[in-house]
N, C-alpha and C positions, 0 to 999 in steps of 0.2 A: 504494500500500500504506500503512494506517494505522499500520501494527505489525509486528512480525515474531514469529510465536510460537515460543516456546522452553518446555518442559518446566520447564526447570531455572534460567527466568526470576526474581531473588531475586537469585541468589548471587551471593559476589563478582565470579569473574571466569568465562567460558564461552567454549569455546570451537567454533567453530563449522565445521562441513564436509560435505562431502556436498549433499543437496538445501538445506537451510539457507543454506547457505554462497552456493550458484547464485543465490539471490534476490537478495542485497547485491553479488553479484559484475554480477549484473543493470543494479543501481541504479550501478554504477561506483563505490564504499565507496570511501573514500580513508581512510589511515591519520589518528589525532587527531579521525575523523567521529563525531560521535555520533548513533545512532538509539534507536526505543523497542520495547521488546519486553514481552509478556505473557505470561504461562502460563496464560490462560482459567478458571482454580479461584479467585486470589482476588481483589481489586478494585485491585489496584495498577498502574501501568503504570511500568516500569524503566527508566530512561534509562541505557544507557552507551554508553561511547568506546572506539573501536577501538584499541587498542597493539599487535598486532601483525597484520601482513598477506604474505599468500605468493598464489602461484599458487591452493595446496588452499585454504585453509583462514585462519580471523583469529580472533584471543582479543580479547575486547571484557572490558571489566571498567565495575563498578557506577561509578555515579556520583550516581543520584538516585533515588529513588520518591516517587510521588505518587498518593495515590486516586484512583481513577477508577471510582468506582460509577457504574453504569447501572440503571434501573429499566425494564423494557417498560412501553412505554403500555397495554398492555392483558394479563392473562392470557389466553392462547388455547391448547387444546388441540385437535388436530386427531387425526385415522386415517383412515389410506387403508390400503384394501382391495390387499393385495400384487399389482401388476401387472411389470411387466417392470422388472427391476433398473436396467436402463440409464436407462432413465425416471424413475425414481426418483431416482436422485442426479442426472441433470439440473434437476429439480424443486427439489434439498435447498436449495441457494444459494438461489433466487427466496422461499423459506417465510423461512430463516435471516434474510435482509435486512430482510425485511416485521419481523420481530420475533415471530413464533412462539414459544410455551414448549417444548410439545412435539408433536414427532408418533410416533403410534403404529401398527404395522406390522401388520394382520391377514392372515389366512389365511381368506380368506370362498370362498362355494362357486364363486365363478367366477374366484377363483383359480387360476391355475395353480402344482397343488402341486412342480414341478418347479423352479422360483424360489427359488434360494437367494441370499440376502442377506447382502452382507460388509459389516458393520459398521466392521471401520477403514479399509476406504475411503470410506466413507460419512462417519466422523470427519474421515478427512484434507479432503475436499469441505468439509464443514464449516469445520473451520480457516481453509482457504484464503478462504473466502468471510469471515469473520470478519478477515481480517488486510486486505480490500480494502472492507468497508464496515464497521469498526471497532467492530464486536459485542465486551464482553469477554466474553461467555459462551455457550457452545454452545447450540442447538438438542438436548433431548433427545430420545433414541429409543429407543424400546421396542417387542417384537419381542411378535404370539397366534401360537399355534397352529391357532388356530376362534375361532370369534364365539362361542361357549360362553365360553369361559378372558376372553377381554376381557368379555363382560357381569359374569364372578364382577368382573373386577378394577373395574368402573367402574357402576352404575348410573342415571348420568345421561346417555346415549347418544342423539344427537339424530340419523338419518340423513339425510344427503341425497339426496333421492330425486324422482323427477319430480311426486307431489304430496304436499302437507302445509302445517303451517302455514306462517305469512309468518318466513323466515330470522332478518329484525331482531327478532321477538319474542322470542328464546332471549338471556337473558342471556350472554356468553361466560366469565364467570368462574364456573358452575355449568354447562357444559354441555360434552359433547366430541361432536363432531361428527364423523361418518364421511361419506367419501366411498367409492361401490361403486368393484368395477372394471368394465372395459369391459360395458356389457351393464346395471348398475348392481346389484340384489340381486335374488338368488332370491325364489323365490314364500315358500318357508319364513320366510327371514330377512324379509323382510317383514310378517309374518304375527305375529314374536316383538313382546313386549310393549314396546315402545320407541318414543319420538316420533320423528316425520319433520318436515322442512322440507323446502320448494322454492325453488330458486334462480330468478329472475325472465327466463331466459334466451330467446332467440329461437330458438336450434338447441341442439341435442343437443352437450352439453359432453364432451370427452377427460373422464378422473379426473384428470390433472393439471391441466388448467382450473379444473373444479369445485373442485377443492382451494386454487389460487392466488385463486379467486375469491372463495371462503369468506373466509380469511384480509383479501384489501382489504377487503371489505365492513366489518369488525370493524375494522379497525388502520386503516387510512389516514382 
């Protein structure tokens, strides 16, 4: 673990229990230990020392901060096409790490509109992934309702799709790239006013492949 996130990461002195608590009680925390903890909103990373320690629970108080801006090598925006929630946040870590800006959640026609998506577990996922490869700042997400409402919101939309131009041509800081779900896009959606790319693949790609695969191509 690189960090430990706290909300209320700043302040003098915090006190820590519950799941928080489980992490350092993990690590074996020894009273007089100091660790680093963040709150992921501004660029500082917090150094304190533990003064008190019980079975529950330990108050750690301030002792230092230091900048720690981070820059992503690349802006990248991604969307994938809503498929199975469980797969999705298995997915969210692998994007998170790569360095992703954001990824964007639609509702296309071979979605299954029975999919509902819970956002603060998908935060928490995040978090966690962030405090083990020392991201200080979230992966953003954003939820369509149809590929109607994402085209008002975005007019540079590149799909991923089994043909189209060559992937590396799309610059990635002017362009947000969808991947379909299973099956990949309707004849309709296909059909709407929007560039396509192809991924250079041998077999037929899962959406979370194609997704993970987008992102290397661009960042790594």
């Amino acid at each position: 673990m690189q960090f430990l996130f706290h909300s209320q990461s700043g302040a003098d002195k915090i006190e820590l229990n519950n799941e928080a608590f489980l992490h350092l009680k993990a690590r074996r925390i020894k009273l007089s230990e100091c660790i680093t903890l963040k709150n992921l909103k501004d660029e500082f990373a917090y150094t304190y020392q533990c003064i008190e320690l019980s079975r529950r629970s330990c108050v750690l108080s301030l002792q230092d901060k230091k900048e720690d801006k981070q820059e992503l090598k690349s802006y990248l925006h991604l969307a994938l096409a809503v498929i199975d929630p469980k797969t999705i946040e298995k997915t969210l870590p692998f994007l998170n790490e790569l360095g992703v800006a954001k990824l964007s959640l639609v509702y296309m026609d071979f979605s299954q509109k029975n999919f509902k998506l819970d956002f603060k577990r998908m935060e928490k996922i995040l978090i966690e992934s962030s405090q083990q490869c020392g991201r200080a700042s979230l992966m953003q997400l954003e939820c369509f309702d149809d590929f109607k409402t994402f085209k008002q919101a975005y007019d540079n939309i590149v799909l991923i799709d089994f043909d189209g131009e060559d992937l590396m041509s799309f610059d990635p800081k002017e362009w947000v790239f969808l991947v379909g779900a299973e099956g990949g896009f309707s004849q309709q959606e296909r059909e709407e006013k929007v560039k396509k790319a192809k991924l250079q693949a041998n077999f037929i790609l899962k959406a979370q492949t194609a997704l993970i695969g987008v992102a290397s191509k661009f960042i790594i």
